[in-house]
N, C-alpha and C positions, 0 to 999 in steps of 0.2 A: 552604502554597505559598510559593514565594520570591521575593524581588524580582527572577528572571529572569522570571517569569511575567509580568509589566507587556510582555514580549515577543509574548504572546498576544492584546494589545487592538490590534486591528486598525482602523484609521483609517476615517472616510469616503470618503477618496481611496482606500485600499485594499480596500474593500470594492467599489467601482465599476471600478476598475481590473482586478479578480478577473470581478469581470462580461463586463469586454470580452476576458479570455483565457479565459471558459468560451465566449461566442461565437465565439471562434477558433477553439477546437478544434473545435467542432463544427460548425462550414463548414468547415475543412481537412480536416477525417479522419472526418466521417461517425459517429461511432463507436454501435455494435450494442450495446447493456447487453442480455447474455441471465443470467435467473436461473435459479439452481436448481431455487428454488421460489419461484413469483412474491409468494405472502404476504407475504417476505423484506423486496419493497418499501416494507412500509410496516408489518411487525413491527420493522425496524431503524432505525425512525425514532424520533428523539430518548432512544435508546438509546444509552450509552457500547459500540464495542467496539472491536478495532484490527483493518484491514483490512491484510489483507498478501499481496502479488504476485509475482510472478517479475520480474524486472529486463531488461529487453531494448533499449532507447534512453534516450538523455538527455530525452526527454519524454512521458518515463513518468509524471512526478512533476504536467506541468499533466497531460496527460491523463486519470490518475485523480480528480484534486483537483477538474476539472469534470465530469467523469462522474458521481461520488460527490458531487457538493457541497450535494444537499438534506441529506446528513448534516453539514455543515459540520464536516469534518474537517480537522485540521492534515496537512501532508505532512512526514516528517522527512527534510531534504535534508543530503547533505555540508558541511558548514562554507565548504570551498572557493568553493564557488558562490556563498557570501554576500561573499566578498571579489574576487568581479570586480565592476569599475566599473557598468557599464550591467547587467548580467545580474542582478548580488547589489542593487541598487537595485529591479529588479522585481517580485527574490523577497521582499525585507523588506516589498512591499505585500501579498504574499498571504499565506494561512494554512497559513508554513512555518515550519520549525521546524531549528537547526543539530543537527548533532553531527560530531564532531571525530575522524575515526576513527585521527587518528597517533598517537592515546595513550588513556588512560584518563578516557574523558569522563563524568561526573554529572550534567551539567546539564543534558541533555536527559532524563535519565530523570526528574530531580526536575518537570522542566517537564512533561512529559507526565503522571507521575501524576498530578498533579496537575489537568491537565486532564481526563483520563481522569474521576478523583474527582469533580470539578464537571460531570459528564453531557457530555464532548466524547468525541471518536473521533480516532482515529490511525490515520494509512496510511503505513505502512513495508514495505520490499524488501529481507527479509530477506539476501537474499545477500550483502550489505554494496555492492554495484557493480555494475555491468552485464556480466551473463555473457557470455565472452569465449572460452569454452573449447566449446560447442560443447553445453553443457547446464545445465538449471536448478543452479547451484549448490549445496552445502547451506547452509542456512538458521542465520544466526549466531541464537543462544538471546536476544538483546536484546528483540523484539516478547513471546517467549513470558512471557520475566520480566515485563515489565509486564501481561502478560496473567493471571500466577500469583500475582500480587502484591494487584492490582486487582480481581479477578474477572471483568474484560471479555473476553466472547466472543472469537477469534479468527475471521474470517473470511475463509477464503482466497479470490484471485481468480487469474483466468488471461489475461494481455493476451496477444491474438493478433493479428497481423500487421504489417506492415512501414511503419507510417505513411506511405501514399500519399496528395499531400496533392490537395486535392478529384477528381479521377479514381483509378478502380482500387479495388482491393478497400476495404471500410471496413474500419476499425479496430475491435475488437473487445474486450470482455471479459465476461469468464463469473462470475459473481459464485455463490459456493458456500455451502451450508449453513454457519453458526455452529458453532465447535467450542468447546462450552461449557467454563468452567476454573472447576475447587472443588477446588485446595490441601491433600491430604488435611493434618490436623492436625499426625501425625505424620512426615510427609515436608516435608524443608528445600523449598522454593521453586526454588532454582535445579536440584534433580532434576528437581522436574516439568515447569520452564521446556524441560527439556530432551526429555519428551515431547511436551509440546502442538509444541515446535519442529519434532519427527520429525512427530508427528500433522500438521503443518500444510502442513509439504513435499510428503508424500505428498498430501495433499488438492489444491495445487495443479496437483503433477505428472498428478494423476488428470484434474482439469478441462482441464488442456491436452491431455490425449490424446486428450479426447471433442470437443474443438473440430477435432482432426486428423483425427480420424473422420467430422465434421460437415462439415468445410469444407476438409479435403487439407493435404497435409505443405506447410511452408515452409522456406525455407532460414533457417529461426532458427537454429535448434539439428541439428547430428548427430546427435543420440538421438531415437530415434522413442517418443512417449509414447505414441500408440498402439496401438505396439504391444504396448507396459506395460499400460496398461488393457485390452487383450483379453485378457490372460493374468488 
């Protein structure tokens, strides 16, 4: 581990402070954890794996980090957001973590294996940013590699709906089967990075069509996943 890691020891102020934004979110947004498979709850407890979502508002990042937070996962947020005054002051108290997307950044991934390796978990949005076009993105290969790297399960989630904040629909996510990663020998890492990535897409894209089916089209996205998963 490196001495970025000293970035991962989370303060007493920070650990309280994370409290009072997991109690926000869930008087604001209500939000529904439905599992796959409810085992999940508590086979994924104090297991390393990286959790990874579809991208759809700027508070994607508390809302999964308090939804998910009996696993006490790191979130990995844009770099950006650490250098606004009041915003980046409140993210350096909770369990987030930069990367740098204007270039070629290592030190989140060294931070994260590394966390990963010492029994933590990671929740990253594969898409790189908030889908803008009208559908789940594709999924850059970064989560998959430290998944192929590490051996930690990937497990995909599906956030659904529109952050109504305390009236109107609650906010929602669908937490999916583990998609387990074993690195054949013979094949580089960054191949397989490159299927668990496709394997993971599709998994989310799956969970959201069945939430579409469960609880009606929204105006997230143009592309109906529903109608992907009947087919």
């Amino acid at each position: 581990m490196t001495e970025n890691n000293t970035e991962l020891k989370q303060s007493l102020w920070g650990k309280i402070f994370q409290g009072m934004i997991k109690c926000t979110v869930y008087f604001l947004f209500r939000p529904k954890i439905i599992w796959e498979d409810k085992r999940l709850k508590k086979e994924l407890k104090g297991r390393p794996v990286v959790f990874v979502a579809n991208h759809t508002h700027h508070f994607d990042g508390a809302y999964t980090g308090a939804v998910l937070g009996r696993f006490r996962p790191y979130v990995l947020v844009v770099k950006r957001w650490f250098e606004k005054k009041t915003v980046g002051t409140m993210i350096k108290w909770c369990r987030c973590m930069p990367i740098d997307l204007s270039g070629a950044d290592a030190g989140w991934y060294i931070n994260a294996e590394g966390y990963i390796n010492s029994g933590g978990s990671m929740i990253i949005f594969p898409e790189g940013g908030i889908a803008r076009n009208g559908q789940i993105e594709s999924f850059k290969p970064g989560a998959a590699l430290l998944s192929a790297k590490t051996g930690a399960a990937i497990v995909p989630c599906a956030i659904y709906g529109t952050y109504k904040m305390v009236f109107g629909m609650r906010q929602k996510i669908y937490i999916g089967k583990p998609i387990e990663s074993s690195c054949p020998e013979d094949m580089r890492h960054s191949k397989y990075a490159k299927q668990l990535a496709a394997e993971a897409e599709a998994a989310v894209k799956r969970l959201y069509g069945e939430m579409e089916n469960r609880y009606g089209v929204l105006p997230t996205y143009t592309v109906r996943y529903s109608e992907t998963t009947d087919k």
